[in-house]
VEXDREN-2710 file (C-alpha; in Angstrom, 1 decimal):
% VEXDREN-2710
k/r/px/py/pz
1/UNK/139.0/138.4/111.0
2/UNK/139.3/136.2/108.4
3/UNK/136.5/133.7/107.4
4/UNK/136.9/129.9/106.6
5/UNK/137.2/128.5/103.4
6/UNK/133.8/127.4/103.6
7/UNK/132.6/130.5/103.2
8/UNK/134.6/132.5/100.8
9/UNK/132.4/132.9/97.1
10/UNK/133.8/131.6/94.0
11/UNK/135.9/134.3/92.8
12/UNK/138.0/134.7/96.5
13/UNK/138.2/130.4/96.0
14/UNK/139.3/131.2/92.0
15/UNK/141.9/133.8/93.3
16/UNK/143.6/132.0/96.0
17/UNK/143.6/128.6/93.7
18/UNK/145.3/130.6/91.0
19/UNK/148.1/132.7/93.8
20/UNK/148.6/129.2/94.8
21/UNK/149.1/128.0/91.2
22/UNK/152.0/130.8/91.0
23/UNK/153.4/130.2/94.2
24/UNK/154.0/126.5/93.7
25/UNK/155.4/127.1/89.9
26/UNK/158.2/129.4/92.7
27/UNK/159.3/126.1/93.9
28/UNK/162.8/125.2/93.0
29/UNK/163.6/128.7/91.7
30/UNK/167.1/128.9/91.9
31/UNK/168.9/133.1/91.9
32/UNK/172.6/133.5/91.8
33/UNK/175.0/134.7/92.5
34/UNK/174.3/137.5/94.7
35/UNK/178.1/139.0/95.2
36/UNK/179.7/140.8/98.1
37/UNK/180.5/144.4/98.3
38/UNK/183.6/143.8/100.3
39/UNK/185.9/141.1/100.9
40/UNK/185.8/139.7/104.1
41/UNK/187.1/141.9/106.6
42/UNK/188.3/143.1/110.3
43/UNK/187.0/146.2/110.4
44/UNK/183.5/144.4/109.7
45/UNK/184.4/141.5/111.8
46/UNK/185.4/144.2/114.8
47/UNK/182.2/145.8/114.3
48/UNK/179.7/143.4/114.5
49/UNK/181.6/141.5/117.2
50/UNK/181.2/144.5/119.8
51/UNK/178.0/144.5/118.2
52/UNK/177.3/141.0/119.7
53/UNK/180.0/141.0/122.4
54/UNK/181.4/137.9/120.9
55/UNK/185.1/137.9/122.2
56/UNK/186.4/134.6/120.4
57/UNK/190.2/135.5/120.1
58/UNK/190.1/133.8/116.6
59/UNK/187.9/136.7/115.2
60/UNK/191.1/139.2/116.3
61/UNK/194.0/137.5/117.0
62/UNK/195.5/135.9/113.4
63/UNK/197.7/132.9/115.8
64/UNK/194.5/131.8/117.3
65/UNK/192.7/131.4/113.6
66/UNK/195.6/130.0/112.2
67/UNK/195.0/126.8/114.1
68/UNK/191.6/126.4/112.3
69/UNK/194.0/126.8/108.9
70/UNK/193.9/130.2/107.7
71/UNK/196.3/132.2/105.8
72/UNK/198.5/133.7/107.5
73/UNK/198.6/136.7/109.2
74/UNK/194.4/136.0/108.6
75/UNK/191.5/136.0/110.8
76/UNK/188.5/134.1/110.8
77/UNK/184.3/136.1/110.8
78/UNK/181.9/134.7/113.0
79/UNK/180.2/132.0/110.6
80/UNK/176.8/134.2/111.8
81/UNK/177.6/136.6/109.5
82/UNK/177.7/134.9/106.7
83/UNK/174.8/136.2/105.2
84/UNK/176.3/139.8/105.8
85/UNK/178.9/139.9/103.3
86/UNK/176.4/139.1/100.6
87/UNK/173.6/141.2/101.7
88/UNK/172.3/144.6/99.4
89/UNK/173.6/147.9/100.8
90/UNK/171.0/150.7/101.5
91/UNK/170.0/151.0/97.9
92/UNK/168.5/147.9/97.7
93/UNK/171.6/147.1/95.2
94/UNK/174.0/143.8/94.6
95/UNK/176.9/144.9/93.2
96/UNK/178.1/144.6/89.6
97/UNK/178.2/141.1/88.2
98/UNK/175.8/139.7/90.5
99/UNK/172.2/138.2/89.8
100/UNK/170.0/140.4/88.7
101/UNK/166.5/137.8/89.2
102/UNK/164.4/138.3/92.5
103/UNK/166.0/135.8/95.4
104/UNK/161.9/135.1/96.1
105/UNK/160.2/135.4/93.1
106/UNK/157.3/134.6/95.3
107/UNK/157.3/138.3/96.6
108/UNK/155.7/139.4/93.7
109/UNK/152.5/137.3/93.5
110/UNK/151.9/137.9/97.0
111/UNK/152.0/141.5/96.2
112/UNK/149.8/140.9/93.5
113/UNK/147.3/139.3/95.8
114/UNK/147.5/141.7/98.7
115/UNK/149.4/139.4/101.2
116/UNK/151.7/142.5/102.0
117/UNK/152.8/141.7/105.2
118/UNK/156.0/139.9/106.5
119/UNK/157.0/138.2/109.2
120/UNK/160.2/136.0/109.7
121/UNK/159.2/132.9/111.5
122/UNK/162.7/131.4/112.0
123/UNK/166.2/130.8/110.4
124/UNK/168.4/127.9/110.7
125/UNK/172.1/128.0/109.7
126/UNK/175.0/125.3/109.2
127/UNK/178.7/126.4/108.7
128/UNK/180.7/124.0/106.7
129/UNK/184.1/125.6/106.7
130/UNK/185.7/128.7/108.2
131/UNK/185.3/131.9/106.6
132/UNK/188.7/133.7/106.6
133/UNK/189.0/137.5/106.1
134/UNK/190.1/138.0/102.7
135/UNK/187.4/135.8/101.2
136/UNK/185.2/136.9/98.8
137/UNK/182.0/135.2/99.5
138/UNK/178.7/134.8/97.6
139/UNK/174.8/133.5/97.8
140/UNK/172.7/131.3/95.4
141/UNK/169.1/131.0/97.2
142/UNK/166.7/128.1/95.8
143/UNK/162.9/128.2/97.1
144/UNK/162.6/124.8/99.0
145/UNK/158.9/125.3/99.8
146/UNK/155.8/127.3/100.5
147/UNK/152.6/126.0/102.3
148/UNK/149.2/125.7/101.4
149/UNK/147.3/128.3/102.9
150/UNK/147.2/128.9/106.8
151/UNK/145.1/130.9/109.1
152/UNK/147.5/132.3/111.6
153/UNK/147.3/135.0/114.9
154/UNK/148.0/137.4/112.5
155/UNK/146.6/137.0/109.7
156/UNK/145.9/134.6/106.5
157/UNK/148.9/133.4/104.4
158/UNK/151.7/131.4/103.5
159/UNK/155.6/129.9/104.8
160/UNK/158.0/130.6/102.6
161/UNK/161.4/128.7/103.3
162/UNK/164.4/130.1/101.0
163/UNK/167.0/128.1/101.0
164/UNK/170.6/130.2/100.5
165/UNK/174.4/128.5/100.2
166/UNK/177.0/130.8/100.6
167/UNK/180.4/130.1/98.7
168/UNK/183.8/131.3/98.7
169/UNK/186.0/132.6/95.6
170/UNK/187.4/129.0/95.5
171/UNK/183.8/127.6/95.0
172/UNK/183.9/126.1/98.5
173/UNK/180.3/125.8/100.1
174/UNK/181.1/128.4/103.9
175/UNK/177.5/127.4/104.8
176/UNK/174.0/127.3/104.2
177/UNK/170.8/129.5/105.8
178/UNK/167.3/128.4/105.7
179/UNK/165.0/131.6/106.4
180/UNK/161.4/131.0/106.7
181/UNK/159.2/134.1/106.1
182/UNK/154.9/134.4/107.0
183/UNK/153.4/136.6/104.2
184/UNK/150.2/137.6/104.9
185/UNK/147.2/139.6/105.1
186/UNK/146.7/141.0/108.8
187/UNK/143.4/140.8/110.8
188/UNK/141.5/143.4/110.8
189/UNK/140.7/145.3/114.1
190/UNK/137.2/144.5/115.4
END
């Protein structure tokens, strides 16, 4: 369980105030850009809308997204999956010509610390424009924020709210995704 601050000695006060220190010099990191394998694609669009059971004819049927303006012969993605074009395959990898910097340079001091554990507390996306298949899209992430310290259900630690706009090969904001994160360091069993 974890104690209050009231009663943590001088050196668990000293570390905390200097993770904090790092933390906050985090705020208003900006990484990018983080590239996409692939274009935007039907195959990719087929599979994740069977995946979701999302039948919008616009995400198969190139007359229905034309009337949202796409190229033709085009369909549009789900504007959901935006973050899936630019998103590392299995190894962990962006590919060539991408940003090589962490997207949360936070992760690191919280390792440092011990606050290993992650939980994602909620996302919120907005869609500016459609994303049509044959874009090539990419992510620049800024940190917007971390908190001060919080005693949670699960543990002690901090919200970390990334702040990611997705753009097309024309430069044209698709969207943006905030994704808040709790790093922390569990309870303990009693």
């Amino acid at each position: 369980m974890s104690r209050p601050v009231e009663s943590l000695s001088e050196a668990e006060l000293y570390e905390i105030a200097a993770l904090e220190e790092k933390l906050r010099s985090c705020v208003g990191a900006k990484a990018g850009p983080f590239l996409a394998w692939d274009s935007v694609n039907r195959a990719m669009i087929r599979h994740w809308c069977e995946a979701m059971g999302d039948n919008n004819p616009a995400y198969s049927d190139p007359a229905v997204a034309a009337v949202m303006g796409t190229p033709a012969g085009a369909v549009i993605a789900p504007p959901t999956m935006m973050q899936a074009w630019t998103m590392t395959g299995f190894g962990g990898q962006h590919p060539p010509g991408s940003d090589t910097r962490e997207q949360n340079p936070a992760m690191r001091h919280f390792a440092e610390h011990g606050y290993l554990a992650v939980v994602a507390t909620n996302c919120e996306q907005e869609y500016a424009q459609p994303i049509c298949e044959g874009d090539k899209l990419s992510g620049y992430s800024t940190i917007e924020f971390v908190s001060e310290r919080k005693t949670t259900a699960l543990g002690v630690g901090y919200f970390v709210t990334q702040l990611t706009e997705y753009r097309n090969q024309h430069d044209e904001v698709v969207g943006t995704m905030r994704f808040r994160i709790l790093k922390y360091k569990p309870l303990l069993p009693l």
